[in-house]
C-alpha positions in Angstrom: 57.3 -33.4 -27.7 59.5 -36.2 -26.5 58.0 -40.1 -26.5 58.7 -40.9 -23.0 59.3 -37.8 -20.8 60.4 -34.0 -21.4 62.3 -32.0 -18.7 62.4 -28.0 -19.2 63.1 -25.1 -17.5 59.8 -22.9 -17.3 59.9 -18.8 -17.3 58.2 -19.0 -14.2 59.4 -21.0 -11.2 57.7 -24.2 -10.3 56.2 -24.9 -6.7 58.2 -27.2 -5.6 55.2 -28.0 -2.8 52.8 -28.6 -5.4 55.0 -30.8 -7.5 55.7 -32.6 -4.5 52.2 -33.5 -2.8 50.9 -34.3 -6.7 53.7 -37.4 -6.7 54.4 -38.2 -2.9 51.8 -41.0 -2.9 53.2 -42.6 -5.8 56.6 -42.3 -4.8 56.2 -43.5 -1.4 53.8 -46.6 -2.5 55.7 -47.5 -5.6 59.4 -47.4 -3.0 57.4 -49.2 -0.3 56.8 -51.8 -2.3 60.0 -52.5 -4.0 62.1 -52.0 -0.4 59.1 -54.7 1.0 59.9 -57.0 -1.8 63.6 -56.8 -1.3 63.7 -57.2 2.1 61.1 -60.1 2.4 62.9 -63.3 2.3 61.2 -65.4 -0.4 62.0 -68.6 1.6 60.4 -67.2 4.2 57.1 -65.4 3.2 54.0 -66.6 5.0 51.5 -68.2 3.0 48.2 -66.1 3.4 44.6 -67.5 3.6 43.2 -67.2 0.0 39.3 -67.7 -0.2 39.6 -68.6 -3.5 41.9 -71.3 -3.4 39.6 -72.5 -0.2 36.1 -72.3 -2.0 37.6 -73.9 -5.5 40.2 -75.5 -4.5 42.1 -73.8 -7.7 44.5 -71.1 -6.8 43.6 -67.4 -7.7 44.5 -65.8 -10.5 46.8 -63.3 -8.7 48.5 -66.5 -7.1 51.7 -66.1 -6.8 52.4 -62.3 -7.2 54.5 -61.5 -4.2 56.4 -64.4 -3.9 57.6 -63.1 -7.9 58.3 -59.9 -6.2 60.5 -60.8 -3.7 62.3 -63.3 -6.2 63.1 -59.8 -8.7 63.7 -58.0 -5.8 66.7 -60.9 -4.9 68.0 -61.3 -8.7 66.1 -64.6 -9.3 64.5 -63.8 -12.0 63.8 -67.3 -13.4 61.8 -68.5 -10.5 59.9 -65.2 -10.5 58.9 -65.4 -14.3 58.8 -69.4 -13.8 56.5 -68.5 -10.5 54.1 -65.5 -12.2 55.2 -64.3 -15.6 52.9 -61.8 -15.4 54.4 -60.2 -12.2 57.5 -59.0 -14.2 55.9 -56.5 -16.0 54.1 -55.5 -12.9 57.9 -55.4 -11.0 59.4 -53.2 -13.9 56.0 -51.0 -14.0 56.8 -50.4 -10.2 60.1 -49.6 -10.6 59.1 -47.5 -13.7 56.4 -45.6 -11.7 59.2 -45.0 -8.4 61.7 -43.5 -11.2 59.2 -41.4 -12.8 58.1 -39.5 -9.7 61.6 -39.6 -8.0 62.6 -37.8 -11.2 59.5 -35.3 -10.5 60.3 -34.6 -7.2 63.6 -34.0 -8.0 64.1 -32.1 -10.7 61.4 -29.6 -9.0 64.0 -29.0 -6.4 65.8 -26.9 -9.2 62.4 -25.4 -10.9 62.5 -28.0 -13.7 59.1 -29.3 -14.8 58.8 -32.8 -15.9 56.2 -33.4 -18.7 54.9 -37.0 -19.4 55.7 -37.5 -23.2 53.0 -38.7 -25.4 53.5 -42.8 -25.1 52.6 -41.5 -21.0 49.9 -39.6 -22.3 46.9 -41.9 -20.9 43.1 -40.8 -22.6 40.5 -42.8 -21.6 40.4 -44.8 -24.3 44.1 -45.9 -23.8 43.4 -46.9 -20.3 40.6 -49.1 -21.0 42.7 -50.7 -23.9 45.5 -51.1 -21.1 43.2 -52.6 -18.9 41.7 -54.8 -20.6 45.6 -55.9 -21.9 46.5 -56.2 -18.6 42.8 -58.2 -17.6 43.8 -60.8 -20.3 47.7 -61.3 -19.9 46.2 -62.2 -15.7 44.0 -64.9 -17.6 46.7 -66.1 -19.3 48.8 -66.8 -16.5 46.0 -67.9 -14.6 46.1 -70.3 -17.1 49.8 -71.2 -16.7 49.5 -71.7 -13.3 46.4 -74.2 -13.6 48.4 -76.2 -16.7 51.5 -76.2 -14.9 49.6 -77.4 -11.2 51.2 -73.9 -9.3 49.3 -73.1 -6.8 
């Protein structure tokens, strides 16, 4: 078994219907998204009413996530990592996710099945250790933001 993803060719052919309504959502939120981001111009986004930023006066910690969006989207990547480092690695897991099922849909066309290797392989241990991860890398550029005066 491959680390990332394995393609094969099963005896039996695959449903390409099946295949397809098990990674549609994903596909279609994971492209919206990056085709929002792209054509969003980042000079140009409207600031949204935050309650936490009005209650505390502080911004949030997710402050600052789509205007690091649209600058990836538009090749400015060091305003975007400047803006919200964390947001990168949300960008490239987006982009990740939209290949992965693209790929899917795909290769079901021609009765290929895609397997998820085992780094994709998510138990539920994995995915609390990966949320937790993510939980504290949001708290430390929360933390940016606040040192740096972001908001």
């Amino acid at each position: 078994m491959s680390l990332f993803i394995h393609i094969d060719h099963p005896t039996e052919r695959i449903n390409f219907w099946n295949t397809l309504a098990g990674n549609i959502f994903l596909l279609l939120f994971s492209g919206g998204i990056l085709i929002a981001a792209y054509f969003l111009p980042i000079d140009r986004l409207p600031l949204g009413f935050c309650v936490f930023l009005n209650l505390t006066g502080f911004p949030c910690p997710t402050c600052g996530f789509s205007r690091a969006f649209c600058a990836f989207a538009h090749g400015n990547w060091s305003f975007g990592i400047y803006n919200c480092p964390v947001a990168l690695l949300v960008y490239l897991s987006t982009i990740a996710v939209f290949i992965y099922n693209a790929v899917v849909a795909v290769t079901a066309l021609f009765g290929w099945r895609v397997k998820r290797g085992t780094i994709l392989q998510f138990s539920s241990k994995k995915t609390v250790v990966l949320a937790v991860l993510f939980f504290l890398l949001l708290l430390a550029n929360w933390i940016y933001r606040l040192i740096i005066g972001l908001t």
